[in-house]
PDB file of the backbone (N, CA, C, O) and the ligand in Angstrom, with CONECT records:
HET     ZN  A 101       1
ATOM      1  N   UNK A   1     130.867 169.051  39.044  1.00  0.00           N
ATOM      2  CA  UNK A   1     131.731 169.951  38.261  1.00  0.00           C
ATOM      3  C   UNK A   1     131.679 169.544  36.776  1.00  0.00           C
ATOM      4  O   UNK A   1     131.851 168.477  36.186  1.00  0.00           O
ATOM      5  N   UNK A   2     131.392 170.730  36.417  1.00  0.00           N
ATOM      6  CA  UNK A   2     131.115 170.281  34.492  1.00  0.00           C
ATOM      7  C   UNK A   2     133.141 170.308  33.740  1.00  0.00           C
ATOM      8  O   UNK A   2     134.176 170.872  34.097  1.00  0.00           O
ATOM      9  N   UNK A   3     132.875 169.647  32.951  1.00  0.00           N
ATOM     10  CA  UNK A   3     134.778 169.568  32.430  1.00  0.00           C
ATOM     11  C   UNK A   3     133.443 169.752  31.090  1.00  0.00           C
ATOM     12  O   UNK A   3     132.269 169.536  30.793  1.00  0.00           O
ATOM     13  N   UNK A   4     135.185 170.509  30.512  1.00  0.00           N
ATOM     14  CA  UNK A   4     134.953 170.691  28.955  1.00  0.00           C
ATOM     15  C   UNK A   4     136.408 169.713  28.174  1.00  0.00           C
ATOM     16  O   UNK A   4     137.504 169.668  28.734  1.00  0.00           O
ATOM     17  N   UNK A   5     136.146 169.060  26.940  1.00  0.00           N
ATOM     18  CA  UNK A   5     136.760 168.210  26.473  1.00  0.00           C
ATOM     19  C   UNK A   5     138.263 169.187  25.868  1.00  0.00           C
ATOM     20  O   UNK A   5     138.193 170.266  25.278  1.00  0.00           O
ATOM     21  N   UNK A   6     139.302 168.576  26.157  1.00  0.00           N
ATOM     22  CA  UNK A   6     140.497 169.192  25.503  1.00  0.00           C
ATOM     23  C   UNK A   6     140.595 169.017  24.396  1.00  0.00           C
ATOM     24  O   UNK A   6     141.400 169.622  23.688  1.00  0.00           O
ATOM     25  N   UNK A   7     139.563 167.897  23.878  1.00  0.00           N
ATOM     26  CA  UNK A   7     140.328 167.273  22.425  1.00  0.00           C
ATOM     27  C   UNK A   7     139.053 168.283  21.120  1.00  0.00           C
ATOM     28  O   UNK A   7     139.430 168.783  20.060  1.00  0.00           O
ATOM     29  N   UNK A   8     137.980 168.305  21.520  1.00  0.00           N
ATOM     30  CA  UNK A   8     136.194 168.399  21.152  1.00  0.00           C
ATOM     31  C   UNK A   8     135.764 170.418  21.449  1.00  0.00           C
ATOM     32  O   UNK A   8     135.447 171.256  20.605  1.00  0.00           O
ATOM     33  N   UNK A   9     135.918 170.548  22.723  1.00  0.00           N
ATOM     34  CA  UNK A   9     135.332 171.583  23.795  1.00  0.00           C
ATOM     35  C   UNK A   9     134.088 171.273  23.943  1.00  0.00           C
ATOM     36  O   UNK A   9     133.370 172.221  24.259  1.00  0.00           O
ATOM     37  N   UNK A  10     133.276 169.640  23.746  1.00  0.00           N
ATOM     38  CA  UNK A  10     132.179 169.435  23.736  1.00  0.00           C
ATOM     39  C   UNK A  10     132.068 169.632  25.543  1.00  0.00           C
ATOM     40  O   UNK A  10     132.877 169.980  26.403  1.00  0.00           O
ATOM     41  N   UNK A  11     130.760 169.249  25.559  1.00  0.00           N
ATOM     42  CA  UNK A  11     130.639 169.446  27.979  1.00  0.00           C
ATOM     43  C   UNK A  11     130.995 167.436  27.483  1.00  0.00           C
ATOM     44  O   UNK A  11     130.778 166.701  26.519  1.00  0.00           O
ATOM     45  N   UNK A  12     131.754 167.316  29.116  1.00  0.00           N
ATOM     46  CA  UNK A  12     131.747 165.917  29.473  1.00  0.00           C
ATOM     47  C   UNK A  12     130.885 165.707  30.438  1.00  0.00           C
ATOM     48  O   UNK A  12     130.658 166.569  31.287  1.00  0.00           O
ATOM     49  N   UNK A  13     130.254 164.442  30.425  1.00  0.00           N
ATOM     50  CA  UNK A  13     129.341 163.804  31.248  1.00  0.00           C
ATOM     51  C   UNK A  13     129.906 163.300  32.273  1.00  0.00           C
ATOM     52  O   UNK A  13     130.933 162.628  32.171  1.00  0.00           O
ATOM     53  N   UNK A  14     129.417 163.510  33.220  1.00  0.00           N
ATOM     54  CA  UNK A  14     129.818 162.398  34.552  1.00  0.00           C
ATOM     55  C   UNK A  14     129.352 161.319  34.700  1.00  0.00           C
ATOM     56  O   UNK A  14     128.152 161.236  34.440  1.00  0.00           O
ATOM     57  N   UNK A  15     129.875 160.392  35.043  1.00  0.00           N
ATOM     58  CA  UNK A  15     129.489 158.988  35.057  1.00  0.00           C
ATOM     59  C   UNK A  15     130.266 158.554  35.969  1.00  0.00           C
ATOM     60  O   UNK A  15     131.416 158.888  36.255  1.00  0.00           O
ATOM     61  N   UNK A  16     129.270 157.444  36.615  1.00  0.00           N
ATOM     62  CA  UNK A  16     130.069 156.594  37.741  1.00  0.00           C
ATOM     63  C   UNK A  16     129.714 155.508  37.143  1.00  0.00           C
ATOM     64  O   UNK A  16     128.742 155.050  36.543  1.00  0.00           O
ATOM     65  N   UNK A  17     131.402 155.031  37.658  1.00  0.00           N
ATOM     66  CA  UNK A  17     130.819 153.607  37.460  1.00  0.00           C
ATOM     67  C   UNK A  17     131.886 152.880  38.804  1.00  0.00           C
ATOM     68  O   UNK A  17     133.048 153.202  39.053  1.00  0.00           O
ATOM     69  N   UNK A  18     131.131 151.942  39.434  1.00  0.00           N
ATOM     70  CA  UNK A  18     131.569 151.773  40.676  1.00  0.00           C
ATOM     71  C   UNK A  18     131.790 152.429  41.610  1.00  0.00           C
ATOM     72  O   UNK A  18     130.847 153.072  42.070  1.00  0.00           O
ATOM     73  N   UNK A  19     132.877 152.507  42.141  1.00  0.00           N
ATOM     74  CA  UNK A  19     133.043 153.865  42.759  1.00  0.00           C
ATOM     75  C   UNK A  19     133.790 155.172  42.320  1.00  0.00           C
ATOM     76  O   UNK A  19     134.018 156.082  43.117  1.00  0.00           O
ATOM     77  N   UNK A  20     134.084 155.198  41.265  1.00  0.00           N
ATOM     78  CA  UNK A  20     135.058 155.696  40.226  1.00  0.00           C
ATOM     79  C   UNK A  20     133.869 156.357  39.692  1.00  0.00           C
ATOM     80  O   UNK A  20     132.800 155.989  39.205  1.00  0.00           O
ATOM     81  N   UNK A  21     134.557 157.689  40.013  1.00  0.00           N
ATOM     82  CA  UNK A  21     133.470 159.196  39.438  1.00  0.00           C
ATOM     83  C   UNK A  21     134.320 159.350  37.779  1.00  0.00           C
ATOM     84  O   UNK A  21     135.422 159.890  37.873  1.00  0.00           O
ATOM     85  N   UNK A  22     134.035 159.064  36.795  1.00  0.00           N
ATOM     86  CA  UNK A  22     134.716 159.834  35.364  1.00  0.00           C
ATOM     87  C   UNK A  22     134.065 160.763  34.613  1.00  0.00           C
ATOM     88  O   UNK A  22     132.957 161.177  34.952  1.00  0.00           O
ATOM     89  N   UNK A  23     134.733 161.211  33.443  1.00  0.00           N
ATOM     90  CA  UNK A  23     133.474 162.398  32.751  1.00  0.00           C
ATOM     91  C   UNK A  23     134.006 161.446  31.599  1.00  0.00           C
ATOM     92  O   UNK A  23     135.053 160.801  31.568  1.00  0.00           O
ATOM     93  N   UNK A  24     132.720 161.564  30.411  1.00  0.00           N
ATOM     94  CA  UNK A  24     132.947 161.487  29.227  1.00  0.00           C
ATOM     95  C   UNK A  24     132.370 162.476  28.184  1.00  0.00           C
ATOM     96  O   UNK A  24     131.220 162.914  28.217  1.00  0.00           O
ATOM     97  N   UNK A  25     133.112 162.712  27.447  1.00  0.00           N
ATOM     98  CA  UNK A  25     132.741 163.629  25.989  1.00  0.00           C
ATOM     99  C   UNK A  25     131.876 163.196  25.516  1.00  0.00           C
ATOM    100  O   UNK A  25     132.027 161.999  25.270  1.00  0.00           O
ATOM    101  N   UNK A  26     130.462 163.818  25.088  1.00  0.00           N
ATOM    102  CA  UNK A  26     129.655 163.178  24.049  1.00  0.00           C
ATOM    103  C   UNK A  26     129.562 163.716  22.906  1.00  0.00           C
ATOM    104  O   UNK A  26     128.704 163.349  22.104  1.00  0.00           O
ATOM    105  N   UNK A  27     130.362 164.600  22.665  1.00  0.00           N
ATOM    106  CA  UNK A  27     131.084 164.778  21.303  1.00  0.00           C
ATOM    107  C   UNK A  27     131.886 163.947  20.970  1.00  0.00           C
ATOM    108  O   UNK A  27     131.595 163.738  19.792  1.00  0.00           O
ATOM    109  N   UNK A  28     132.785 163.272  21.246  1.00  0.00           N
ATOM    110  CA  UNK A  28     133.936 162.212  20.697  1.00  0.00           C
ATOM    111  C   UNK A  28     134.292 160.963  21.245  1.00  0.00           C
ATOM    112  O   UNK A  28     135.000 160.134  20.674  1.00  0.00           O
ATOM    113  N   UNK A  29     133.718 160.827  22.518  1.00  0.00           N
ATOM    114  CA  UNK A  29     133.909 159.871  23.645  1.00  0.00           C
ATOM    115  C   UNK A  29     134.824 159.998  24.421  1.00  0.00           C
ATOM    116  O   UNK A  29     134.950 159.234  25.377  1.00  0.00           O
ATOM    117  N   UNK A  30     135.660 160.991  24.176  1.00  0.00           N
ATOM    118  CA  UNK A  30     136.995 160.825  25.284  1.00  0.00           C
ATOM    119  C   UNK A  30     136.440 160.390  26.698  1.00  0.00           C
ATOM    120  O   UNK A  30     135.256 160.445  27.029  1.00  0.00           O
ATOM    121  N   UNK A  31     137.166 160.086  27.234  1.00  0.00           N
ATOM    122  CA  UNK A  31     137.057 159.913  28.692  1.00  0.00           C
ATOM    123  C   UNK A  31     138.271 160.666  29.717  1.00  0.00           C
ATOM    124  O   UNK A  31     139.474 160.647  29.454  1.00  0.00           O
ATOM    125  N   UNK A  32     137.751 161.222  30.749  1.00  0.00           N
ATOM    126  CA  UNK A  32     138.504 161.798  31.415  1.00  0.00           C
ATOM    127  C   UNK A  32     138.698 161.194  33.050  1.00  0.00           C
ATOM    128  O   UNK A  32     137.780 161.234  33.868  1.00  0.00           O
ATOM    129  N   UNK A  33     139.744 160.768  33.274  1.00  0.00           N
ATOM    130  CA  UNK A  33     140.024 159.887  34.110  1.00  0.00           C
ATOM    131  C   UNK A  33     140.981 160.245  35.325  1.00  0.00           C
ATOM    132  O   UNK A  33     142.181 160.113  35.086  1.00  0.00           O
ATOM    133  N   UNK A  34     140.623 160.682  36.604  1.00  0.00           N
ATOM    134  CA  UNK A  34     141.728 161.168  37.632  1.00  0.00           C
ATOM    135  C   UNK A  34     142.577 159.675  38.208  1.00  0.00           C
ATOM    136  O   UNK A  34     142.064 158.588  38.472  1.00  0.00           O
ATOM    137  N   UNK A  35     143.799 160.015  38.271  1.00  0.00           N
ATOM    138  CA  UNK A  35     145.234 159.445  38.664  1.00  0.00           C
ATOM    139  C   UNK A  35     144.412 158.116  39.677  1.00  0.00           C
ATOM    140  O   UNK A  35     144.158 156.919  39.540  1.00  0.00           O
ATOM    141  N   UNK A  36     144.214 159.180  40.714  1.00  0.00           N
ATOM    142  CA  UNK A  36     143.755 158.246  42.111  1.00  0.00           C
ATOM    143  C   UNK A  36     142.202 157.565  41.449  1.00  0.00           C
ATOM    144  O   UNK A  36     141.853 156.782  42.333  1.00  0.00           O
ATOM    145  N   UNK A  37     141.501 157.530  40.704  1.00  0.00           N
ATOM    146  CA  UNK A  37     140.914 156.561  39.928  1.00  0.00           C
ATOM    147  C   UNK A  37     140.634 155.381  39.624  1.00  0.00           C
ATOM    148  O   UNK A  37     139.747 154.534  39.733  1.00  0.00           O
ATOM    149  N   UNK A  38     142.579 155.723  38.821  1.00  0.00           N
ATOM    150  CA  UNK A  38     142.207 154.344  38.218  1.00  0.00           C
ATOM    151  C   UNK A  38     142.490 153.051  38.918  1.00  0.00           C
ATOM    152  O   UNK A  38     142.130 151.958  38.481  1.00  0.00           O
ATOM    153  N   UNK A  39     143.199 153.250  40.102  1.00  0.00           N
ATOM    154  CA  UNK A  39     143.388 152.247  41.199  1.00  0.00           C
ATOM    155  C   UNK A  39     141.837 151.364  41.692  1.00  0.00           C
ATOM    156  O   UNK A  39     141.705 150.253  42.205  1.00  0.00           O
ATOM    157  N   UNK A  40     140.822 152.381  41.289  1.00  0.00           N
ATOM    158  CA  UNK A  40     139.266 151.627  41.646  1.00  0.00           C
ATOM    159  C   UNK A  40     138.644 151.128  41.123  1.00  0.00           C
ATOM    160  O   UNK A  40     137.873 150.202  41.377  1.00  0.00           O
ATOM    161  N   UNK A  41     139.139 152.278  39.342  1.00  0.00           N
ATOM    162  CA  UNK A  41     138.837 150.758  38.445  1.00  0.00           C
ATOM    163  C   UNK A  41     139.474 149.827  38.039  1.00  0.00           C
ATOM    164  O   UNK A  41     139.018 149.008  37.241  1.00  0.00           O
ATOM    165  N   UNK A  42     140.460 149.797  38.446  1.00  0.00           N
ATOM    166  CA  UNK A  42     141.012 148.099  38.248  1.00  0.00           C
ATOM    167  C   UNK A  42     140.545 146.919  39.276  1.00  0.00           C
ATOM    168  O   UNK A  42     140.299 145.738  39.030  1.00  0.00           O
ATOM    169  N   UNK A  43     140.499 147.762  40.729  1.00  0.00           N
ATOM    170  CA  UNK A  43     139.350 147.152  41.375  1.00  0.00           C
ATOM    171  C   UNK A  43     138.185 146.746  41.239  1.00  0.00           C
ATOM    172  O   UNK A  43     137.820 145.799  41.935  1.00  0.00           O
ATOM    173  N   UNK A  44     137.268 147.364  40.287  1.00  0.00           N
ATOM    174  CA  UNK A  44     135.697 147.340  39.804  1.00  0.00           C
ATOM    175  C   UNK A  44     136.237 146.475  38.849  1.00  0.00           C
ATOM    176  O   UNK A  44     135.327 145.648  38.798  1.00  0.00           O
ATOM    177  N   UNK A  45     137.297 145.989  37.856  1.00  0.00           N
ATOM    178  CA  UNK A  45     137.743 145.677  36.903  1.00  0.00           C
ATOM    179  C   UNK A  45     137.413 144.138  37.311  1.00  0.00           C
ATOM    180  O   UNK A  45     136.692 143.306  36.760  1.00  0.00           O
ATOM    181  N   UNK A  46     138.288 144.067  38.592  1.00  0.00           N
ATOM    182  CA  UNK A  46     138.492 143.059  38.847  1.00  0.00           C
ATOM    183  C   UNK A  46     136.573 142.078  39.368  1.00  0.00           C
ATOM    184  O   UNK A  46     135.782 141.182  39.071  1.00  0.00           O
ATOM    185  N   UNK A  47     136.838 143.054  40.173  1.00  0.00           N
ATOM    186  CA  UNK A  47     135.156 142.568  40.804  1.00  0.00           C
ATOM    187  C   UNK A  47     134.132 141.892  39.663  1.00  0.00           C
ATOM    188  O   UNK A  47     133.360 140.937  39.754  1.00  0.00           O
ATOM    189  N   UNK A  48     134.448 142.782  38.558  1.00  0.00           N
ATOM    190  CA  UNK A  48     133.108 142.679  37.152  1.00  0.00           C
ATOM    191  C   UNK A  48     133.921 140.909  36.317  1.00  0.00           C
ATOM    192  O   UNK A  48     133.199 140.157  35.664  1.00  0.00           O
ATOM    193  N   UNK A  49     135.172 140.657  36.516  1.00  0.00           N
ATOM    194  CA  UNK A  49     135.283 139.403  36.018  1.00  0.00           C
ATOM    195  C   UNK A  49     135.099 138.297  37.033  1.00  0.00           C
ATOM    196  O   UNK A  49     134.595 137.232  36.677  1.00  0.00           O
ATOM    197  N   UNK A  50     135.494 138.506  38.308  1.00  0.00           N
ATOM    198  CA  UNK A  50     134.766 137.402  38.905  1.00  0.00           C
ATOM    199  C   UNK A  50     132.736 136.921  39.464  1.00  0.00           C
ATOM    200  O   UNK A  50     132.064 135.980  39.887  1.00  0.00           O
ATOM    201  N   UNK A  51     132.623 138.314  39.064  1.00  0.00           N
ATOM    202  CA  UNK A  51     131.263 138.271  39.271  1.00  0.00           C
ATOM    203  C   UNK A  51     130.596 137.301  38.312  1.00  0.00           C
ATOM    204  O   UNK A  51     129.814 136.374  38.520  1.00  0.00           O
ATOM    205  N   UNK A  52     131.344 137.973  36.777  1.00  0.00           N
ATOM    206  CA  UNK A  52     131.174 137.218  35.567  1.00  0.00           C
ATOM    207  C   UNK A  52     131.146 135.699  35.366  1.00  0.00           C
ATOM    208  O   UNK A  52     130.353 134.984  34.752  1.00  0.00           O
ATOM    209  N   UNK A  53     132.234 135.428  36.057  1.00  0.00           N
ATOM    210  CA  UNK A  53     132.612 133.792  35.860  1.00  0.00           C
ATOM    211  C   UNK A  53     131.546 133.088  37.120  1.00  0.00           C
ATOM    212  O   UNK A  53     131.162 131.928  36.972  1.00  0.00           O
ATOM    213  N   UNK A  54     131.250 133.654  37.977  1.00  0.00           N
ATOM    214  CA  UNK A  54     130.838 133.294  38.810  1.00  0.00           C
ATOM    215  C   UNK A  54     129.248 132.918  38.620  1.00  0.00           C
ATOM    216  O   UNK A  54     128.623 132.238  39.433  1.00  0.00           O
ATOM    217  N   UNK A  55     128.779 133.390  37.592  1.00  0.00           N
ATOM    218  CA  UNK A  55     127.232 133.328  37.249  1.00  0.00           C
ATOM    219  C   UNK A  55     127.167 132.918  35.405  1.00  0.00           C
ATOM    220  O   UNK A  55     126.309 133.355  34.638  1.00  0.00           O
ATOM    221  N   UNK A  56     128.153 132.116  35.077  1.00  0.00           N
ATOM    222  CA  UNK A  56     127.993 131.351  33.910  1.00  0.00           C
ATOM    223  C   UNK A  56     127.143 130.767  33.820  1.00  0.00           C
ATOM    224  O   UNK A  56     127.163 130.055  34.824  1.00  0.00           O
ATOM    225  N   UNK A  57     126.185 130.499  33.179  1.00  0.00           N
ATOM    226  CA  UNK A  57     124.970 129.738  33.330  1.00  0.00           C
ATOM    227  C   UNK A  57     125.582 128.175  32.099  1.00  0.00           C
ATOM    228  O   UNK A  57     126.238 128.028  31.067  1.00  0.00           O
ATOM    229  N   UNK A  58     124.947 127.470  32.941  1.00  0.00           N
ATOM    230  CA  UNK A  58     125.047 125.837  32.524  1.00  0.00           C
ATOM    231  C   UNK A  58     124.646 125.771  31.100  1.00  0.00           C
ATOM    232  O   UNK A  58     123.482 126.105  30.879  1.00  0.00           O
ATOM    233  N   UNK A  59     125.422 125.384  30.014  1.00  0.00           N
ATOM    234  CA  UNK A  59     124.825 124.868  29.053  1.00  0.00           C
ATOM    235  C   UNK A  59     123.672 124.161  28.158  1.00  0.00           C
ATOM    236  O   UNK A  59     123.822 122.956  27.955  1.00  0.00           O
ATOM    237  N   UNK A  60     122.910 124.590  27.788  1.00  0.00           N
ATOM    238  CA  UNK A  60     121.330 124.020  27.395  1.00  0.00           C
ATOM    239  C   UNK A  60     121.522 122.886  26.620  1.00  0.00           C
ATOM    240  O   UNK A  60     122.314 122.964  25.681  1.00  0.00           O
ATOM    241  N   UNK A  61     120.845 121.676  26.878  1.00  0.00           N
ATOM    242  CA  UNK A  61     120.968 120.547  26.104  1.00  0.00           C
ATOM    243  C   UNK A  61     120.198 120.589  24.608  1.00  0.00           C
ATOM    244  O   UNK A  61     119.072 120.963  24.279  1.00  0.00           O
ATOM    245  N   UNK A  62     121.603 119.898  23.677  1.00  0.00           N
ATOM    246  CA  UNK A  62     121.413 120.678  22.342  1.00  0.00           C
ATOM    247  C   UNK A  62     120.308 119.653  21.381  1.00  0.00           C
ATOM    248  O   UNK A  62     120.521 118.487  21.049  1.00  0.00           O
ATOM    249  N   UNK A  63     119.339 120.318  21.131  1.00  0.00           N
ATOM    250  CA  UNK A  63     118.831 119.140  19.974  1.00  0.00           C
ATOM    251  C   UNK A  63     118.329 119.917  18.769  1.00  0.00           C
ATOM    252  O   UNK A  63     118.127 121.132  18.782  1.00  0.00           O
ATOM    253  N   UNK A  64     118.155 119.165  17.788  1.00  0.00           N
ATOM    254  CA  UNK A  64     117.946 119.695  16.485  1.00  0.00           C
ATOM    255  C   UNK A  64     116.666 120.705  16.379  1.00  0.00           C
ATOM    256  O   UNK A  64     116.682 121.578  15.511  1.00  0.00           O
ATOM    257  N   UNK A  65     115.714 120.597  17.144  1.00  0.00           N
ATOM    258  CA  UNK A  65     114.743 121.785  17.180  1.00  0.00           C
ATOM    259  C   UNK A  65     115.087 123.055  17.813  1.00  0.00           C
ATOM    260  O   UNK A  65     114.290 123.993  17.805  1.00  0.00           O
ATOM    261  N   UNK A  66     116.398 123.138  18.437  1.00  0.00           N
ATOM    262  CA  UNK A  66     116.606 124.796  18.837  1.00  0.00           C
ATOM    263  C   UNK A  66     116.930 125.556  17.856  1.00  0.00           C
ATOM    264  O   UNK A  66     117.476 125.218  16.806  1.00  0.00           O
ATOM    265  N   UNK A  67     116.565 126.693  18.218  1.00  0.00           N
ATOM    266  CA  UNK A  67     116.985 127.434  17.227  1.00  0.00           C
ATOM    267  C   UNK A  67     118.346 127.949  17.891  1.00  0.00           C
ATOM    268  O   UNK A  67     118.691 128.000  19.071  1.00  0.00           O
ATOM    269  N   UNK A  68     119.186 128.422  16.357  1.00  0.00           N
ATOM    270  CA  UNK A  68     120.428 128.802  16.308  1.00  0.00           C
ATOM    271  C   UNK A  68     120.605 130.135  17.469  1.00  0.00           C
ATOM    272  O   UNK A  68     119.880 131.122  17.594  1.00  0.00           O
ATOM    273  N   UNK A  69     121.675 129.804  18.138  1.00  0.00           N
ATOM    274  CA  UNK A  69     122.027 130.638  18.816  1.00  0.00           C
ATOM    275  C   UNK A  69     122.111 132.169  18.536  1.00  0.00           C
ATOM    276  O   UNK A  69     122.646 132.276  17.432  1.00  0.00           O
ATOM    277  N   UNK A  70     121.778 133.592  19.117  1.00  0.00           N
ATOM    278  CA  UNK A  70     122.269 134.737  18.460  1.00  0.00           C
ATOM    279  C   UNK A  70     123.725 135.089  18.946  1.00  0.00           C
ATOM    280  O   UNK A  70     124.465 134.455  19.698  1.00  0.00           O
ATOM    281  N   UNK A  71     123.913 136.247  18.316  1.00  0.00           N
ATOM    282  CA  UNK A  71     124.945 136.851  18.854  1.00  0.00           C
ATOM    283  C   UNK A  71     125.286 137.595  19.995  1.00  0.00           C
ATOM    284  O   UNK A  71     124.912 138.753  20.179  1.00  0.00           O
ATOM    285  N   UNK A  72     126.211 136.744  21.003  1.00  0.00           N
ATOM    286  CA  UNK A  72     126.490 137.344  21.978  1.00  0.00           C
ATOM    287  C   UNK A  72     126.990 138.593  22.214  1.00  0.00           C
ATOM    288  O   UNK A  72     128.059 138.969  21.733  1.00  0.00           O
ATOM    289  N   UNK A  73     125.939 139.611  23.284  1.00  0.00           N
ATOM    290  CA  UNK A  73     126.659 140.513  23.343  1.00  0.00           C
ATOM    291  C   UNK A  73     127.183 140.791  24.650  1.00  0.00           C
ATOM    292  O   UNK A  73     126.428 140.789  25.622  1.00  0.00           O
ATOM    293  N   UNK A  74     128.611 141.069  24.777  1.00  0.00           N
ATOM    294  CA  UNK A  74     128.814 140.585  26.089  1.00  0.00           C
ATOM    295  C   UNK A  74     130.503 141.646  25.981  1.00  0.00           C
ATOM    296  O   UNK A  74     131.325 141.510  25.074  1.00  0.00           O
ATOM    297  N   UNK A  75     130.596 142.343  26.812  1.00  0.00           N
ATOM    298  CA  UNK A  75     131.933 142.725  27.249  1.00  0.00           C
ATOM    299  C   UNK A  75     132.686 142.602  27.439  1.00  0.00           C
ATOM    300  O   UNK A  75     132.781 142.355  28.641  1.00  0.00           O
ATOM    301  N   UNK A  76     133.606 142.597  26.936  1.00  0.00           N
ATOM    302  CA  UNK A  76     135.081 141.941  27.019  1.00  0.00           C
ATOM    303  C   UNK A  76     135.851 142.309  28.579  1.00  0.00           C
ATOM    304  O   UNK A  76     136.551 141.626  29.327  1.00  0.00           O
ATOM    305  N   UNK A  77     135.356 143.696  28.648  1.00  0.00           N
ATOM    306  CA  UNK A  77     136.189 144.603  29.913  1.00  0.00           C
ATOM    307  C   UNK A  77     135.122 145.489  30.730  1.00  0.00           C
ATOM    308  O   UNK A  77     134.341 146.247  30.155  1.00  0.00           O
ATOM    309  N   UNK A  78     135.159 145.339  31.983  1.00  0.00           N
ATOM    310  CA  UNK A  78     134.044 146.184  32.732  1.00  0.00           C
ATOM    311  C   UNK A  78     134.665 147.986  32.097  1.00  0.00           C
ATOM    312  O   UNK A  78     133.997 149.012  32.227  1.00  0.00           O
ATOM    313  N   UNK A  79     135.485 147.942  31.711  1.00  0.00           N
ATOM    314  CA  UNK A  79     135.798 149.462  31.466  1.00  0.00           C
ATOM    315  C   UNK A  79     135.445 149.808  30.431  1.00  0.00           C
ATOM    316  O   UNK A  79     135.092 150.984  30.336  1.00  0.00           O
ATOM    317  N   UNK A  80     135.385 148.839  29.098  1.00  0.00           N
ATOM    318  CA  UNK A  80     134.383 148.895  28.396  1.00  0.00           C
ATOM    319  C   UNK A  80     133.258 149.938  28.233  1.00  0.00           C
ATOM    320  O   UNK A  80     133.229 150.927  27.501  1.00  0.00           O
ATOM    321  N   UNK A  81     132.425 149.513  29.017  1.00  0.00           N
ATOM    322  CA  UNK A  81     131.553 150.460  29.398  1.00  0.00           C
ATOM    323  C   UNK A  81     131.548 151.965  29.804  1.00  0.00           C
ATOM    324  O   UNK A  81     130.609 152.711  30.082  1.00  0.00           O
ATOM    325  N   UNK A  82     133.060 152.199  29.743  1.00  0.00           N
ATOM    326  CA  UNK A  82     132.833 153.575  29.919  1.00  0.00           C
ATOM    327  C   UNK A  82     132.836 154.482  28.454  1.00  0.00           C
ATOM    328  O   UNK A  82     132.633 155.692  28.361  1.00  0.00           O
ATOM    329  N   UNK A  83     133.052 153.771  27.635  1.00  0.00           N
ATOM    330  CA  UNK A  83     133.279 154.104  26.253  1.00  0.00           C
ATOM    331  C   UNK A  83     131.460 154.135  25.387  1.00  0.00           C
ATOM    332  O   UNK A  83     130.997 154.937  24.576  1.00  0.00           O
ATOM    333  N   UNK A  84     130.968 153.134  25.902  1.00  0.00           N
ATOM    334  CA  UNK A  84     129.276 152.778  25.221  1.00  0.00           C
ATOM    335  C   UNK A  84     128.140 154.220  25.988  1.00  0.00           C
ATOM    336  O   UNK A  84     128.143 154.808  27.070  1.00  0.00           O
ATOM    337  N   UNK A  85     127.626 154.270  25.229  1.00  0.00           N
ATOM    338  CA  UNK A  85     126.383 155.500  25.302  1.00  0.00           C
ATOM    339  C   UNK A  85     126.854 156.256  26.173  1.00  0.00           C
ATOM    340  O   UNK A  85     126.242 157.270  26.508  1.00  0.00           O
TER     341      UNK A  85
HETATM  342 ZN    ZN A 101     135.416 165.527  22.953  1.00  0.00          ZN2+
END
């Protein structure tokens, strides 16, 4: 089912993420989110931080020939992602 944005009238995209069907605007980003939802993504919410912690990788031993670390890019919130591209 195609949704049109309330805020835009751009078309919203469907996207899953987990098991949580949402639409997003790609005119503005809104996101459109049903009630019974968001109960799954707080579930997926949850799942995406222990997955996270769970696969920290061990610290590299530091010596003066590495090069400087970059910038991490890394998600603060699995929901996050419903906002990016
Ligand atoms: Zn919009």
């Amino acid at each position: 089912m195609e949704l049109t944005c309330p805020q835009c009238q751009g078309v919203m995209a469907e996207r899953t993420l987990g098991h949580v069907t949402t639409h997003r605007c790609d005119g503005c980003g809104g996101v459109f989110l049903a009630r019974a939802d968001l109960g799954g993504l707080v579930e997926a919410e949850n799942d995406w931080h222990a997955h996270q912690s769970a696969n920290t990788a061990a610290l590299p031993r530091i010596s003066s020939s590495m090069p400087p670390p970059g910038p991490v890019e890394r998600s603060r919130a699995y929901v996050e992602t419903l906002f990016k591209g």
